[in-house]
C-alpha positions as CSV (number, residue, x, y, z in Angstrom):
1,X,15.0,-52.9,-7.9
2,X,18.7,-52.1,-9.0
3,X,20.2,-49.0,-10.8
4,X,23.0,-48.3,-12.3
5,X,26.0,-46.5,-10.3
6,X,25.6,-43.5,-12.1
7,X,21.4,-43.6,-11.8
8,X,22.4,-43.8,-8.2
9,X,24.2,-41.3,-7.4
10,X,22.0,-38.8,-9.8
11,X,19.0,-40.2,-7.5
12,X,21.2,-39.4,-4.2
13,X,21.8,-36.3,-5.7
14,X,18.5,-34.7,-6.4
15,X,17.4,-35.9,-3.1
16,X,19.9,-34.0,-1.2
17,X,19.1,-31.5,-3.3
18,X,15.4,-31.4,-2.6
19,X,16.5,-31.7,0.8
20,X,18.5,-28.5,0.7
21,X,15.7,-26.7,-0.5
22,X,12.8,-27.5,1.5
23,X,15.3,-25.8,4.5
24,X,13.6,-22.5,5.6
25,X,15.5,-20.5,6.1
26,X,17.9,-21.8,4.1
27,X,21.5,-22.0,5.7
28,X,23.5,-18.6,6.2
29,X,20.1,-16.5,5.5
30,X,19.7,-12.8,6.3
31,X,16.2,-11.9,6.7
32,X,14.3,-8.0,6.7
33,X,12.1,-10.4,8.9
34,X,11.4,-11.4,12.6
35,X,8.3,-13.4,12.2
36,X,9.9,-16.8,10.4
37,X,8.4,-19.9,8.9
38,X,10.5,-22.8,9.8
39,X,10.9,-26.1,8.0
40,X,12.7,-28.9,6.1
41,X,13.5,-31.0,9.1
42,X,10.6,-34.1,8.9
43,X,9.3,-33.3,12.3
44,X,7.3,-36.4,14.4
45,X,5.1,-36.5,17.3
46,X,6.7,-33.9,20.3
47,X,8.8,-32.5,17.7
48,X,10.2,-29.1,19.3
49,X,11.7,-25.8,17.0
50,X,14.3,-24.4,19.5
51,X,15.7,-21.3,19.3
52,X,19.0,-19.6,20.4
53,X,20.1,-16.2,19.7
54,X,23.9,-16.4,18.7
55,X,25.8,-18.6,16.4
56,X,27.0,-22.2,18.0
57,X,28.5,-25.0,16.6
58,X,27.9,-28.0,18.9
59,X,25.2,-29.0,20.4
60,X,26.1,-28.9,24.3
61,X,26.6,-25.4,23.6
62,X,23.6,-25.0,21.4
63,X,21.2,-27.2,24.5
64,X,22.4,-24.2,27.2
65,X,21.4,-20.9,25.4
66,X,17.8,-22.2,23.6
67,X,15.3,-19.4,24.1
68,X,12.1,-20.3,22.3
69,X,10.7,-23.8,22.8
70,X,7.5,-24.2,19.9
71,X,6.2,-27.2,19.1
72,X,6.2,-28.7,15.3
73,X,2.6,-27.5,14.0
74,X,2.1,-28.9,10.0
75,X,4.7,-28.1,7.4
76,X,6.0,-25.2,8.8
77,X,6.0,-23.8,12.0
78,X,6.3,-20.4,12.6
79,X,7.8,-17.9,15.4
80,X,9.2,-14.6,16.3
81,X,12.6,-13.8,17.0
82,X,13.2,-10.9,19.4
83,X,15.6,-8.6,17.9
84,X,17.0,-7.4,14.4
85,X,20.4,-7.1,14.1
86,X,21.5,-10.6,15.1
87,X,22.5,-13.7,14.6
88,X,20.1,-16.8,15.6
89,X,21.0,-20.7,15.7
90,X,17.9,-23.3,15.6
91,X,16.9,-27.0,15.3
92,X,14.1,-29.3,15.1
93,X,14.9,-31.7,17.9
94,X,12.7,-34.4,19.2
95,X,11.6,-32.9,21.9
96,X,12.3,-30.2,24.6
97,X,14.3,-32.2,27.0
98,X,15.5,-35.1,24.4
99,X,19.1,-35.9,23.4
100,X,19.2,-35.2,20.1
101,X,22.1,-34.9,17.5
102,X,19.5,-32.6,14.9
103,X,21.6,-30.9,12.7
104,X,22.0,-27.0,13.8
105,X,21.4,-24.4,11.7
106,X,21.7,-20.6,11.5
107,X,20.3,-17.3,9.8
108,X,20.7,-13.8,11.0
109,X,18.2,-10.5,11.0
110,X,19.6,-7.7,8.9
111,X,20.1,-4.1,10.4
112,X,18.5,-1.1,8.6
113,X,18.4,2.2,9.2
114,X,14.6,2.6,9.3
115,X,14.3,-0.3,11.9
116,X,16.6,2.6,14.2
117,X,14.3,3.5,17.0
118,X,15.9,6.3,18.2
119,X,15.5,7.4,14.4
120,X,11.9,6.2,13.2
121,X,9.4,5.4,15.7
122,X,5.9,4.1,15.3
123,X,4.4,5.6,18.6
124,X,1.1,4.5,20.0
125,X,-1.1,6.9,21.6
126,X,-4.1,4.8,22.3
127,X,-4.9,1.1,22.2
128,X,-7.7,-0.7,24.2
129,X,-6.8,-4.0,23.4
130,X,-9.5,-4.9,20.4
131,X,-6.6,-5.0,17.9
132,X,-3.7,-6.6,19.7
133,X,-1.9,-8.9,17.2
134,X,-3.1,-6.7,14.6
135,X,-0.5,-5.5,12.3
136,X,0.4,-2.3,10.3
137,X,2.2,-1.4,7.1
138,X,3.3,2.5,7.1
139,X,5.2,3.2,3.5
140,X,7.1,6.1,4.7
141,X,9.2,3.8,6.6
142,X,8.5,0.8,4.7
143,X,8.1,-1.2,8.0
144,X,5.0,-3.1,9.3
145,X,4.8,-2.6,13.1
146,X,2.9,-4.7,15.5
147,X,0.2,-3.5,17.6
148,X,2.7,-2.4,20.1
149,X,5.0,-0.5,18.1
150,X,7.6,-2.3,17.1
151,X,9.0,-3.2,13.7
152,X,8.6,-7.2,12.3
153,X,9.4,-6.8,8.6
154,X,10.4,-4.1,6.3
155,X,10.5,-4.0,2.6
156,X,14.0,-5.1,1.0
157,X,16.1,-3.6,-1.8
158,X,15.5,-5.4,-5.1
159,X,17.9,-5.4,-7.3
160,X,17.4,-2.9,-10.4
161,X,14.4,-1.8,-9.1
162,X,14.0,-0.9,-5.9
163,X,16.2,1.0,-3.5
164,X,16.7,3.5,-0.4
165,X,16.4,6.7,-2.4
166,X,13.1,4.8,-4.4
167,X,9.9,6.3,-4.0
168,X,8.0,3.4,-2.1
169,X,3.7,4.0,-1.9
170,X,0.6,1.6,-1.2
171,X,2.2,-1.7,0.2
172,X,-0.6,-3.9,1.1
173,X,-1.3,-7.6,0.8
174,X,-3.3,-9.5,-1.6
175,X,-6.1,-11.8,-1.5
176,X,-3.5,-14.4,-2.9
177,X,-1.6,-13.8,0.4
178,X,1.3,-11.9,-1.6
179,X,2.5,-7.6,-1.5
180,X,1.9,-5.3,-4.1
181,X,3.1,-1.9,-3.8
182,X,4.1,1.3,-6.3
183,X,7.8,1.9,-6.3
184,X,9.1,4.7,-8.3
185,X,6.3,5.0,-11.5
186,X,5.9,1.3,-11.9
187,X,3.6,-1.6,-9.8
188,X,5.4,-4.8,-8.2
189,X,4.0,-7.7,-6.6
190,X,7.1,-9.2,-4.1
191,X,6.4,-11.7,-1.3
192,X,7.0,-11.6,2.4
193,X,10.6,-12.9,1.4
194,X,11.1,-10.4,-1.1
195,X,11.2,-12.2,-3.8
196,X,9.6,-10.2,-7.7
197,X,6.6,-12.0,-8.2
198,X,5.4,-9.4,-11.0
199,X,6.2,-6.5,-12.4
200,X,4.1,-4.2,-14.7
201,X,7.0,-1.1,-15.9
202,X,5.8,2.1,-16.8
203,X,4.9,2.7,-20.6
204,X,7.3,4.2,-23.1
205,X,7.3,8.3,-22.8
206,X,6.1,10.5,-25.1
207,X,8.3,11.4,-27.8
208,X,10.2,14.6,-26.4
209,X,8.1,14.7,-23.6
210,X,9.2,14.0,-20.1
211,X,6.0,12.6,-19.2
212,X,5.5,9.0,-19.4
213,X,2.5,7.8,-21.3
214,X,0.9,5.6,-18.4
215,X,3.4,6.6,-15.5
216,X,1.8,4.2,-12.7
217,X,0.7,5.7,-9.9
218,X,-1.4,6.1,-6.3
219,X,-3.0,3.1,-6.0
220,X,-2.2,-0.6,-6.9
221,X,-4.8,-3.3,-6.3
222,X,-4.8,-7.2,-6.8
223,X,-8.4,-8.8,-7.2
224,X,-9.8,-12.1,-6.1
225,X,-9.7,-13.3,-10.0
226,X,-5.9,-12.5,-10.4
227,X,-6.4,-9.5,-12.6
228,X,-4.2,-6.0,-11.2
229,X,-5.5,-2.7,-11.4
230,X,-3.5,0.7,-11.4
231,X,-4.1,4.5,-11.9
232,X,-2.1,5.8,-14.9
233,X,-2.4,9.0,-16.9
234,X,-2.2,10.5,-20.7
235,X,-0.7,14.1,-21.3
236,X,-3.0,16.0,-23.9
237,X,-1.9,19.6,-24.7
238,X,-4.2,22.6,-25.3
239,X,-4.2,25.8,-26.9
240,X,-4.3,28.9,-24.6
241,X,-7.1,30.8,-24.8
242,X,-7.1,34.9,-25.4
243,X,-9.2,37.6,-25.2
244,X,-10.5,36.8,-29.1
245,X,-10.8,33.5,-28.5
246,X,-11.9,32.6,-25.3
247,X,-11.8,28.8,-25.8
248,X,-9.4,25.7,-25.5
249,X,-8.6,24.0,-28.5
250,X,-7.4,20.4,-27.5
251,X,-4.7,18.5,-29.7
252,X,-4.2,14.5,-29.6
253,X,-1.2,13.1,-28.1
254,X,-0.5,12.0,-32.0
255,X,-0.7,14.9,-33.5
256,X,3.0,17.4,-33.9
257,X,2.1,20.7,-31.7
258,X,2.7,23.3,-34.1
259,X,4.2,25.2,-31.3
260,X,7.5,23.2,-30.9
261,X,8.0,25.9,-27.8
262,X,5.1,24.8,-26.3
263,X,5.0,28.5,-25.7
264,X,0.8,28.5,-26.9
265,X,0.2,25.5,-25.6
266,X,0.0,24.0,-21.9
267,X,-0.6,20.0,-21.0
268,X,-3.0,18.9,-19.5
269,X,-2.9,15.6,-17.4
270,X,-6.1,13.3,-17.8
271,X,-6.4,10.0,-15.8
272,X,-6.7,6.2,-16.7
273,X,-7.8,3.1,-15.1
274,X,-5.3,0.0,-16.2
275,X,-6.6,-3.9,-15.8
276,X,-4.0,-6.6,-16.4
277,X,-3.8,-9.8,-16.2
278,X,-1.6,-12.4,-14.8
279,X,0.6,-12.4,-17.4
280,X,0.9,-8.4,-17.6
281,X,-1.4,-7.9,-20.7
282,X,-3.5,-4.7,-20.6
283,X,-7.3,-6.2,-21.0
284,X,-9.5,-3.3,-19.9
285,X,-9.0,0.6,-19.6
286,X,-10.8,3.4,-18.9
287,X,-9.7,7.2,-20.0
288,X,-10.9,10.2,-18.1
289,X,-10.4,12.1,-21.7
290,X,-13.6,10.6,-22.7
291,X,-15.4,12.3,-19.9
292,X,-14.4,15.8,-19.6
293,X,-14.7,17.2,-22.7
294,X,-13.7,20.5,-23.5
295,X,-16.9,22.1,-22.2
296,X,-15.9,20.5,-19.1
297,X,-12.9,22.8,-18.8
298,X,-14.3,25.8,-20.3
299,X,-16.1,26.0,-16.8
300,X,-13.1,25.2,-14.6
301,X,-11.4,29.0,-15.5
302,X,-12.2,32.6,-15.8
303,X,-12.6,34.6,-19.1
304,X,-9.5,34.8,-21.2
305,X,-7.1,33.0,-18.8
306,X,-5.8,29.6,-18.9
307,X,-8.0,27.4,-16.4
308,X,-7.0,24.5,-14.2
309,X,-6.2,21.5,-16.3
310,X,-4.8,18.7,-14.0
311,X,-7.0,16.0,-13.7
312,X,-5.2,13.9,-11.2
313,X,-6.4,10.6,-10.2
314,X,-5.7,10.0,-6.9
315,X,-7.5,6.8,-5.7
316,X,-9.7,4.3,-7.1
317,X,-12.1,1.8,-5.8
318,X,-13.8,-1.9,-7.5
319,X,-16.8,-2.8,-6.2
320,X,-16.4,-6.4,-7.3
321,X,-20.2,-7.4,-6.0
322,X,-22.0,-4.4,-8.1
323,X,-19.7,-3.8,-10.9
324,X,-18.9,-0.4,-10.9
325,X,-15.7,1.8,-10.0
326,X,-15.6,4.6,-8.3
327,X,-12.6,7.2,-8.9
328,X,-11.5,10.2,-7.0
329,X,-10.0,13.6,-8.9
330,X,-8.7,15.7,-5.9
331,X,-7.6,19.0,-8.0
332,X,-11.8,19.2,-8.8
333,X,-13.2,17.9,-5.8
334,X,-15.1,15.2,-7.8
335,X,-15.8,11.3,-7.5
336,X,-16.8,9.3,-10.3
337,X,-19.0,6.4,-10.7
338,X,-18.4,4.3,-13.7
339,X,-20.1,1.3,-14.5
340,X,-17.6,-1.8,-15.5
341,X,-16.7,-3.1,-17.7
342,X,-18.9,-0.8,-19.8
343,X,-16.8,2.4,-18.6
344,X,-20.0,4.6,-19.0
345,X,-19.9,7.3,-16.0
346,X,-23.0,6.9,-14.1
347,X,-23.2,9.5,-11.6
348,X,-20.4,12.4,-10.3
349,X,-20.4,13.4,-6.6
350,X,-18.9,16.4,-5.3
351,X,-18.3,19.6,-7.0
352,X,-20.4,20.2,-10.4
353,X,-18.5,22.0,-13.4
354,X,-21.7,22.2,-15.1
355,X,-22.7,25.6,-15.6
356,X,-25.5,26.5,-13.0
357,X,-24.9,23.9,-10.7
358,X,-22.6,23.7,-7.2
359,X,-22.9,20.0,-6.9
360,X,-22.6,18.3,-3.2
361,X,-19.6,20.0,-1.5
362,X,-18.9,17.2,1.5
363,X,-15.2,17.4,0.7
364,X,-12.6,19.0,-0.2
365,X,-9.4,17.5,-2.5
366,X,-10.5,14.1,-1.0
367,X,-8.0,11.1,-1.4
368,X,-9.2,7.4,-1.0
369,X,-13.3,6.4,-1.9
370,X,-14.3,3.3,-1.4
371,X,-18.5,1.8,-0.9
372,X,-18.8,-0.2,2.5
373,X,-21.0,-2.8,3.5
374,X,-24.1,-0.9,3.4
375,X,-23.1,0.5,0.1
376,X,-22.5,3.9,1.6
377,X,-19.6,5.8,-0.2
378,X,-16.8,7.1,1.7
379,X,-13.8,9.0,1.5
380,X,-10.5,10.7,3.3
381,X,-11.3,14.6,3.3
382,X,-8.4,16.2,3.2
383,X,-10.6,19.6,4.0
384,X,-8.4,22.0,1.6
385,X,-10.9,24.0,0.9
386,X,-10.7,25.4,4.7
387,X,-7.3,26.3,6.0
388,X,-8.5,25.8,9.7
389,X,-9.9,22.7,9.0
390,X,-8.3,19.5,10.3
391,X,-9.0,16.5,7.4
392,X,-12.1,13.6,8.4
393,X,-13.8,10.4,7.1
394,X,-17.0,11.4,5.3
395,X,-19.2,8.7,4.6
396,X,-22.3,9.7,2.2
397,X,-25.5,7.7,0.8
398,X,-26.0,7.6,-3.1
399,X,-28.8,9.4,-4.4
400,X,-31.5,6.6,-5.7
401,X,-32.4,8.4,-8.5
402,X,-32.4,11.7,-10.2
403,X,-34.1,13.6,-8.0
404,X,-32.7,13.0,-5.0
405,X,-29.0,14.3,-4.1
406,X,-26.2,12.6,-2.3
407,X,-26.2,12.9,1.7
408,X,-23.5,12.9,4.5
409,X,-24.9,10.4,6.6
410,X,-21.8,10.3,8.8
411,X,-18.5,12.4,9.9
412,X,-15.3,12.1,11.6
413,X,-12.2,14.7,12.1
414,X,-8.5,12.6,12.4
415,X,-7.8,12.7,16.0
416,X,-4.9,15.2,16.5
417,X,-3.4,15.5,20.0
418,X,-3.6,18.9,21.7
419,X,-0.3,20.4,21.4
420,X,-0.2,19.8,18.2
421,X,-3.1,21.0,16.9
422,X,-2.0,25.1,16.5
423,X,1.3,23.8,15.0
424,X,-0.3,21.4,12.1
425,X,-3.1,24.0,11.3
426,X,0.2,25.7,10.3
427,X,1.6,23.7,8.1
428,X,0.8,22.5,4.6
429,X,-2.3,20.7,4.7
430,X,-2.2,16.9,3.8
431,X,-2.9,15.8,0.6
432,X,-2.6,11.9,1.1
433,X,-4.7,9.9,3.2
434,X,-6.4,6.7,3.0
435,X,-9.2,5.4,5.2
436,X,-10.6,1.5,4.9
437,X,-13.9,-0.5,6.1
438,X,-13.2,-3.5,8.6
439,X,-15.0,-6.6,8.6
440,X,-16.3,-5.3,11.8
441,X,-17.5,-2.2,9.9
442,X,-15.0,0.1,12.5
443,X,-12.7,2.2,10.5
444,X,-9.1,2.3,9.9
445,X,-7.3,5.3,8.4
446,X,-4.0,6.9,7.5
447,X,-3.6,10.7,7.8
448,X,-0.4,11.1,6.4
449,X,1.7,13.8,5.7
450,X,1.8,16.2,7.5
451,X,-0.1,14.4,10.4
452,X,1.4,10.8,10.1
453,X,-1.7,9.5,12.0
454,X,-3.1,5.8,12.2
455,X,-5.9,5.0,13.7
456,X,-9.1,3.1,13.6
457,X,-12.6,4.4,14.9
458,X,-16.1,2.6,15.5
459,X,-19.1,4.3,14.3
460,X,-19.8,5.2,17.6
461,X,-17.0,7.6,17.0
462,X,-14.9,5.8,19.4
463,X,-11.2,6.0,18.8
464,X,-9.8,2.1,20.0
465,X,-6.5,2.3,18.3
466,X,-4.4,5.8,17.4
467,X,-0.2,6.0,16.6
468,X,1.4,8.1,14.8
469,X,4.7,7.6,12.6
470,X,7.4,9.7,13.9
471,X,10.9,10.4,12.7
472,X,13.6,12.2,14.9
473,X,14.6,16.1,13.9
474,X,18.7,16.4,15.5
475,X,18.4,19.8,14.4
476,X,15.5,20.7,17.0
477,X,16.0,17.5,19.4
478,X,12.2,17.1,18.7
479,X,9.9,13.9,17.0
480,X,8.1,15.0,14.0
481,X,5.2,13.7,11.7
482,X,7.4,11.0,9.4
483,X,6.4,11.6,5.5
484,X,4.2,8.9,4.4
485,X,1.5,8.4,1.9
486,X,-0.7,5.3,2.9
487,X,-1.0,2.4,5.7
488,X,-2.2,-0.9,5.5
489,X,-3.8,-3.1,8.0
490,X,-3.4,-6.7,9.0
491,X,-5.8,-7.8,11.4
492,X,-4.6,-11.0,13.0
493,X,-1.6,-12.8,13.5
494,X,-3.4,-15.5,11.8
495,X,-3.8,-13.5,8.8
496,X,0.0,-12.3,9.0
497,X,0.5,-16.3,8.9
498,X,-1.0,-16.9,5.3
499,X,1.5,-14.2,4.1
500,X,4.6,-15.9,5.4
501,X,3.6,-19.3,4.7
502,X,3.4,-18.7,0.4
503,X,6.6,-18.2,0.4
504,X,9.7,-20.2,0.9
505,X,12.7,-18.6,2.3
């Protein structure tokens, strides 16, 4: 077969092209990563990635500072380089002791200031070895820290959207091995290079209202088909009540407030569920307007004085298997179960607002609810309602029908060291927290603000693994609880691996 000269060179071209691109990490990269996938050099049988931290030019100098010796596994082969901060030179060669003329190349590990040690610190107080390789994604720091403390990744900057002084919650991974996380009021989907996979912006705000319409928010979750869901809200406004007329009088978002003061009128901030799709099209919703009518809030107050209108979303859960979605309202104490995609509410745990009725009070301004295996419900208590109480994991059984009400089945207070007990009964009690169901039905939880705890706990009531996020106080010369709002768990190196590998870097 022949080609012209031109055909040729266009052919030459896109191969070396290809070639460049199939490098990873490309030439002259800087990574927020220490755990790498290499490839783009065709690797054969004995084919060894060697490793050498520094930059070097030949390979005699290259062959007398390699640290890391892996052998080639598939299309990429993946290690851990020991520090941040530095500069690292690597090859495929043909083997450990082979002369070999492999090209060299090089990448460096950024610096940051939340990967500062002597600054942020993700201290572990107990580990007995069940979870070693697990890892751990703490948003007040941005950082995911292996099961011995130390940082491996940290979330970048992106461009436009994302940066130091950003408000960063809920970084987890997908099923699709990607990241979604909340960044200021709007959901992103990245992967573990960084790169904008998806991006869902908050709605357009309310005329002169500094509310947005949707403003995304908590919770962010990717599902096995694809499809996104996030918590938003709608701002309605409400007359204030007086002594005549001792009753709230509720105007549509649409309709002009004949107030333009606002001086009779106060909002009112009622939750939504939001479904998307791949391509960022809104295909399901669910409004917590529909449910708490004004009846609803005639109960929340006292005669002739304006009641307590926020109903905050603060977590959501989708039971995939049984189709329903449970939602948690902290400001009333109340979960609710809502059948999907139907959006009827089906049952409400926690405190009643029904007049003549106290409802099930097993916690207090709870954050996180999710169903486990056994379809028990569960939540992270944040115990408000007791100013000596430390928050817990309250795991309850559904009532099976009308007559029967919903049971706490199963307990446990966040481990707090000693010392610090007196001093955090002190402080303002946490409203954040998350708690999640293991496929080895142990639990793992975040505490939060003001605690900073992580730790996971068998039913047994066992705790195997405990840290706690720390940042240092100059000021006082003393480590303190680092604000946060969620973590995330990885359980396995293995698992980490899927991450890294869907990306090219």
């Amino acid at each position: 077969m022949t080609y012209k000269l031109s055909t040729l060179l266009c052919l030459l071209l896109l191969a070396a092209t290809n070639s460049m691109a199939q490098l990873s990490p490309a030439e002259g990269r800087e990574l927020h990563y220490r755990i790498i996938a290499f490839s783009g050099e065709k690797a054969t049988t004995g084919s060894m990635l060697e490793i050498a931290t520094g930059t070097y030019t030949t390979a005699a100098d290259f062959q007398k500072n390699i640290s890391i010796h892996i052998p080639c596994t598939g299309a990429a082969t993946i290690a851990e380089v020991p520090a941040f901060g530095t500069a690292y030179t690597w090859r495929i060669s043909a083997g450990k002791t082979a002369k070999t003329d492999a090209t060299l190349h090089h990448f460096t590990t950024l610096r940051n200031p939340v990967l500062d040690t002597a600054q942020n610190r993700f201290r572990i107080i107990k580990n007995n070895g069940k979870y070693n390789g697990a890892y751990f994604i703490v948003d007040g720091t941005r950082c995911m820290y292996n099961s011995t403390g130390l940082p491996v990744w940290y979330l970048p900057d992106i461009d436009g959207f994302i940066n130091a002084g950003t408000q960063v919650r809920d970084i987890k991974i997908t099923p699709q091995g990607t990241i979604t996380l909340l960044a200021g009021e709007n959901a992103f989907e990245i992967n573990y290079d960084g790169k904008l996979l998806w991006y869902k912006p908050t709605t357009t705000k309310l005329r002169d209202l500094e509310i947005p319409e949707a403003h995304l928010h908590h919770e962010f979750t990717r599902y096995k088909n694809g499809h996104y869901m996030v918590l938003g809200n709608e701002i309605y406004w409400f007359k204030l009540p007086t002594p005549e007329a001792d009753s709230f009088t509720r105007i549509k978002k649409t309709e002009m407030l004949p107030d333009p003061g606002h001086k009779k009128y106060a909002s009112a901030q009622f939750g939504t569920i939001l479904e998307y799709d791949k391509a960022g099209k809104l295909v399901w919703s669910w409004k917590a307007v529909d449910h708490f009518n004004t009846a609803d809030l005639y109960y929340r107050k006292l005669p002739g004085v304006m009641g307590n209108l926020d109903l905050h979303q603060n977590a959501f859960y989708f039971d995939e298997a049984t189709k329903h979605i449970y939602v948690s309202f902290k400001p009333i104490s109340q979960v609710l179960k809502i059948k999907y995609p139907e959006g009827d509410v089906v049952n409400a745990f926690g405190k009643s607002y029904i007049a003549g009725e106290t409802g099930d009070n097993f916690f207090c301004e709870q954050h996180s609810c999710k169903r486990s295996k056994e379809g028990y419900l569960y939540v992270f208590n944040n115990n408000l309602c007791d100013s000596l109480a430390i928050p817990s994991i309250v795991m309850m059984k559904e009532p099976a029908n009308n007559n029967e009400r919903l049971k706490k089945i199963w307990e446990f207070e966040v481990p707090v060291e000693e010392a610090q007990k007196n001093e955090l009964r002190s402080l303002d009690k946490s409203h954040f927290g998350s708690v999640l169901e293991l496929p080895d039905m142990n639990l793992f939880a975040s505490a939060c603000s003001p605690y900073g705890n992580v730790f996971i706990v068998n039913r047994s009531k066992e705790v195997l693994f405990h840290a706690v996020s720390e940042k240092y106080d100059s000021s006082s010369n003393k480590w303190n609880a680092q604000p946060t709002y969620r973590a995330s768990f990885i359980a396995s190196r293995a698992a980490l691996n899927k991450v890294i590998v869907t990306h090219k870097n």
